[in-house]
N, C-alpha and C positions, 0 to 999 in steps of 0.2 A: 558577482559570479561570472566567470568567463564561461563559452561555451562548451569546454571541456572540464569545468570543475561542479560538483553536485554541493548543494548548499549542507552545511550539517543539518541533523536529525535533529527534532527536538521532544524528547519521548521521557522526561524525568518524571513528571505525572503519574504516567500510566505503570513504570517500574517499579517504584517507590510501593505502588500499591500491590500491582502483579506480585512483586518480588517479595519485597521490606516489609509486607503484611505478614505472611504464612514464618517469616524469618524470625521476626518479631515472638508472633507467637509459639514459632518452636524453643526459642529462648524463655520465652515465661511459662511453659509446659517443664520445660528441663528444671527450671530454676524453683516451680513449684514439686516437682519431683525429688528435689534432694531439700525440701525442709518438713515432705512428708514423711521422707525415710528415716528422721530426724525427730518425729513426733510418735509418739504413743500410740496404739491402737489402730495406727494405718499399715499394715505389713505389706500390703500390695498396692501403696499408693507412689512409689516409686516408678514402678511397670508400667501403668497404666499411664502415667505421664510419659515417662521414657515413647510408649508406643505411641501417644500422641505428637511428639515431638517428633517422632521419624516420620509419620502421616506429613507433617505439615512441613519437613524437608521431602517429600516426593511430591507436595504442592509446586515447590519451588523453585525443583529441580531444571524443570524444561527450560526453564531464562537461561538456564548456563550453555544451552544447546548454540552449535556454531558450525558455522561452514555446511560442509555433504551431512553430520549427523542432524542438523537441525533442518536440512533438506528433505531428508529420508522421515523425519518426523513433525512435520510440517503440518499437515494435515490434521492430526490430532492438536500440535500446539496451538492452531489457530483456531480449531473451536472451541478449545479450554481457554483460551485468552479472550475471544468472542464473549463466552459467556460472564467474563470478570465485566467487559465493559458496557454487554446489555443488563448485568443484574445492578450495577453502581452509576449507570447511565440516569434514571430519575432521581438519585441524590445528585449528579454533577448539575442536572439542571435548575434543582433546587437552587443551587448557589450562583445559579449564573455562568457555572465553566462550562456546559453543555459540548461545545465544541471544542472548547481546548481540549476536554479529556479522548474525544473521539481520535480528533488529530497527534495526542501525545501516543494513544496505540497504533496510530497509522505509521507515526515516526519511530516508533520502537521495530514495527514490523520493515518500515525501509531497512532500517540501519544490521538488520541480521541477514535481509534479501541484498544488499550493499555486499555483504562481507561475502558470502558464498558466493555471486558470479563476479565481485571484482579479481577474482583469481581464477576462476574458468566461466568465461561468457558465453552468453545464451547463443545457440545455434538457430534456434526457429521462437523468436520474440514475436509475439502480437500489441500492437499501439489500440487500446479502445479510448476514443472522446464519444463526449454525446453534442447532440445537434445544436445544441444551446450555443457552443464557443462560433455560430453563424450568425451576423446580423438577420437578427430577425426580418427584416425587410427586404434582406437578400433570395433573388430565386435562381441562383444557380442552383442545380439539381447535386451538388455534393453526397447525397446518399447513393446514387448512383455510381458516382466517378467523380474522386477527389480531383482529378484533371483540370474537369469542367468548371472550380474555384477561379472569379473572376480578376484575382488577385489585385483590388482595387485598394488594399491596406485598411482598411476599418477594420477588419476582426484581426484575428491571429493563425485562421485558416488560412491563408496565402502564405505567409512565414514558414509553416507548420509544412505547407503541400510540398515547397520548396526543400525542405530536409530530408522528408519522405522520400521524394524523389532522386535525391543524391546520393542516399542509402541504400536504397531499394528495400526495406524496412516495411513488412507488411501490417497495414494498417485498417481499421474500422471505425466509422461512425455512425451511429445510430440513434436514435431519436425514443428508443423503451429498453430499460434495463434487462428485461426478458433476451431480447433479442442480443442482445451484448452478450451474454452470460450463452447463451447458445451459440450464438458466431466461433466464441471462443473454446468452446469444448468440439467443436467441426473443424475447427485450426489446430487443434491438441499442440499448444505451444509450449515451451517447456519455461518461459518469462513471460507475465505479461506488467505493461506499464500500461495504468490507466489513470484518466481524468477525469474527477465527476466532483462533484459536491459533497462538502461531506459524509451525509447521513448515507447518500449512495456509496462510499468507498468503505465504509464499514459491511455494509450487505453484500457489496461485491466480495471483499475480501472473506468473508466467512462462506458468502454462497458456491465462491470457486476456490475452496481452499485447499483443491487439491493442486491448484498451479498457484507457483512465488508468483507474488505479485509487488511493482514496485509503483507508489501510489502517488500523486499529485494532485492536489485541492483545486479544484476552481475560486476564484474571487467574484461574489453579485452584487455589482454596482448597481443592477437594478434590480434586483431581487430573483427567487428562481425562476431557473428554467427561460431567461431573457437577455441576450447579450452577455451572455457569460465571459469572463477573461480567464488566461490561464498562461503561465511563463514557457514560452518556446523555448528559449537558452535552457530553462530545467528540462524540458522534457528533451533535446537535444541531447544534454548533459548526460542524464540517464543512461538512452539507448548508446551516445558512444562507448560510455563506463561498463553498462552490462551487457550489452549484446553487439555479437559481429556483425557489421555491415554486409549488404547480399552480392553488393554489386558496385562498384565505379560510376563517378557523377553520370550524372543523364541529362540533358537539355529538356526543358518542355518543347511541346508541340511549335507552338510559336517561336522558338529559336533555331529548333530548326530548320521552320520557314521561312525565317530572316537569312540563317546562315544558307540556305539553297538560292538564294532571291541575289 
C-alpha cells in the first residue's frame, strides 16, 4: 500500500448476512406464496407471503443506499446495521469469528463512507486515536500538544504528528471513549477517521452515527490498551482520499530553530 492508495475493504461476512439473509428469505416467502395459491383451502395464503416478501425487501433495501442518499440516511442505517451485528455478535463468538464479524461491518461501512467523499471531500475532518498508540513508558504530555511527541520512533505517534502537521488535519487523542465521542460532537465534523480497537470502533460507530465515520483497527501485540500499533501510510491514505488538506507543509518547532540558527 503506497501512501496515497487505501487498502480494499473486507466486508463479505457482514453483507452476505445484512443483505443475502432478508433476500433469501424474501425468495422462500415468494416461492412459498405461489404453491399456496396452488393449494386448496388457502385463499389468502398468497398475500400474506407476497406481504412478507416486500417486508423483507425493505429489510434489504438500505445495502443498496450509495453516495449523498446513503449520507442523508446514514444515521438510521447504522443503527439498523448495529443492531444485526450486536444481536448475531454471541453466535460470531461462539464460533470463534468474534472479530472478523465486527471488522467485516466495520469494512462494509468503510467501503459506502469510501464511495461518498471519494467524490466530494470532507471539509472539516476530525482524526480520534486513543492514548494507547503511546509507549507506554513514554511521558511526553501528548494529551496536551501533539507537538510536545518526542519523536524518538518507537511508537507511531511521531510518524502520525509529522502528517498532521503537514496537513493541518485537525486531530485528537484521548485516553476514554467518553471523552472522544464528546470532543467530537464540540468539533461538529462532517468525516471522522478514527483508530481504536475493535470492540471500541463498533461503539464509536453506532454511538456517533450521526457523523460518516471511516474506521481503522488497531493491532495488540501486547494485549489491550498497551503499546498499541496502527498503520500511519492507512490512516494517511484515508485523510488524503477523503478529506482536503487545511493548510501547506509546516516545519516543527525544532526546524525552524535549526533553519534560524
Amino acid at each position: 500500500m503506497t501512501l496515497d492508495t487505501l487498502p480494499a475493504e473486507r466486508y463479505g461476512m457482514f453483507l452476505w448476512v445484512r443483505r443475502g439473509l432478508p433476500l433469501a428469505l424474501m425468495a422462500a416467502f415468494l416461492l412459498m406464496g405461489i404453491l399456496l395459491s396452488h393449494a386448496p383451502h388457502t385463499p389468502h395464503g398468497f398475500g400474506w407471503c407476497a406481504l412478507a416478501a416486500m417486508a423483507m425487501a425493505g429489510v434489504a433495501w438500505p445495502t443498496f443506499k450509495r453516495g449523498e442518499a446513503y449520507l442523508r440516511a446514514r444515521r438510521a442505517i447504522i443503527r439498523w446495521d448495529g443492531m444485526w451485528v450486536w444481536l448475531l455478535r454471541p453466535l460470531a463468538k461462539a464460533v470463534g469469528k468474534e472479530d472478523e464479524w465486527i471488522l467485516s461491518f466495520c469494512g462494509w461501512n468503510n467501503k459506502l463512507v469510501r464511495e461518498a467523499f471519494e467524490v466530494r471531500k470532507s471539509r472539516r475532518s476530525l482524526i480520534l486515536l486513543p492514548h494507547c498508540v503511546q509507549l507506554a513508558k513514554c511521558r511526553a504530555p501528548i494529551l496536551d500538544d501533539l507537538e510536545k511527541c518526542y519523536d524518538c520512533g518507537l511508537c507511531p505517534v511521531g510518524d502520525y504528528m509529522h502528517g498532521i502537521l503537514e496537513n493541518g488535519w485537525e486531530s485528537r487523542i484521548t485516553n476514554r471513549s467518553h471523552k472522544a465521542y464528546r470532543e467530537a460532537r464540540e468539533y461538529r465534523p462532517d468525516l471522522i477517521v478514527a483508530v481504536s480497537c475493535t470492540d471500541r470502533l463498533l461503539k464509536g460507530l453506532t454511538k456517533l452515527s450521526e457523523v460518516p465515520a471511516y474506521v481503522i483497527p488497531l493491532t495488540l501485540p501486547h494485549g489491550m490498551c498497551v503499546d498499541t500499533q496502527f498503520s500511519v501510510p492507512h490512516l494517511m491514505a484515508a485523510m488524503r482520499t477523503l478529506a482536503e488538506p487545511k493548510l501547506g507543509p509546516r516545519p516543527l518547532e525544532g526546524q525552524n530553530a535549526e533553519s534560524a540558527a
